[in-house]
N, C-alpha and C positions, 0 to 999 in steps of 0.2 A: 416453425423453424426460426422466424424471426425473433422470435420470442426471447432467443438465448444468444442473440447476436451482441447486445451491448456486456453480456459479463464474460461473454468468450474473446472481446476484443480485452480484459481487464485479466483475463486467468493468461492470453497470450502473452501480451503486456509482462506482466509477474514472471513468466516464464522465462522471458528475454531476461527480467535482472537476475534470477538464479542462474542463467546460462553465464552470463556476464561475469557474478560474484563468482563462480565455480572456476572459472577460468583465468582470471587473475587475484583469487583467493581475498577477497576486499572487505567482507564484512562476515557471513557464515560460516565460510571455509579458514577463517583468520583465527575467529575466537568465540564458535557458536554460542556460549553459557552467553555471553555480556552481547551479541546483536540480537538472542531470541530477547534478552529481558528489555534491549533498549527496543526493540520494535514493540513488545506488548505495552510498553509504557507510551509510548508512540500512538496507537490505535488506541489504548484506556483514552487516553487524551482526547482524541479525536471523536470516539466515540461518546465520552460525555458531554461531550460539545455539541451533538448533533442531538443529544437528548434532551438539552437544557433549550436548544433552539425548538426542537420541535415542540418542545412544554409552553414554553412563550407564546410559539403560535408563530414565530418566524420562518418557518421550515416546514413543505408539505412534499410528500415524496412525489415527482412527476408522472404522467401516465404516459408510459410509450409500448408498440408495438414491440422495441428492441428490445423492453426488458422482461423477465420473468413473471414477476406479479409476486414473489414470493419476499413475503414482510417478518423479518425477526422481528418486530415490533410496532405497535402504529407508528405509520410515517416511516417506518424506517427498513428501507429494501436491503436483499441482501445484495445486491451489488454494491450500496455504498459500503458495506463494511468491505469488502472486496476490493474497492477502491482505496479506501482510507489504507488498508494493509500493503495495496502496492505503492500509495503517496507515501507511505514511511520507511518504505524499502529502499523506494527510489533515492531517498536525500541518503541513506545509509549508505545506498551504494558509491550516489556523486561523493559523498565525501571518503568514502577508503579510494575511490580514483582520485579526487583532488589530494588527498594525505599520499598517495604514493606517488604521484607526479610531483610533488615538492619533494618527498625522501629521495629520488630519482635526477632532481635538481640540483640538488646538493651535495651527491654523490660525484658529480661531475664534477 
């Protein structure tokens, strides 16, 4: 049971910013074509980065009870892609809240 507790805390996570974006329409619900392509460019990024690390030999995947054990690739679990996807969401998100609480500011 423990096993799925660090990417269930990472799929809840995700969950909260689609609740969030849905609800005051910030990044997917704004202009889905242009936040699916800026997050895949988001995670491409991230993910080559975590490939280039692990090839160097800077980068070993950790072993915990909390995660899965399941590797898209040597070194590379699938919760950090899980991760990476909700770290690119997450700045998506702050910035359609930072961009509407300035359009909101100025309105005034």
């Amino acid at each position: 049971m423990t096993a799925f507790f660090y990417l269930g805390a990472l799929l809840v996570s995700l969950a909260g910013m689609v609740v969030l974006d849905l609800r005051y329409r910030l990044v997917l619900w704004r202009d889905p074509r242009r936040a699916l392509l800026v997050l895949a460019a988001g995670i491409a990024f991230f993910l080559i980065w975590d490939v280039a690390a692990i090839a160097s030999g800077h980068y070993r995947a950790g072993q915990s009870e909390a995660m899965t054990g399941i590797m898209l690739a040597p070194e590379l679990p699938l919760e950090e892609l899980v991760f990476i996807t909700f770290l690119c969401y997450l700045t998506l998100v702050l910035h359609g809240l930072v961009m509407n609480a300035l359009r909101h500011r100025r309105s005034r």
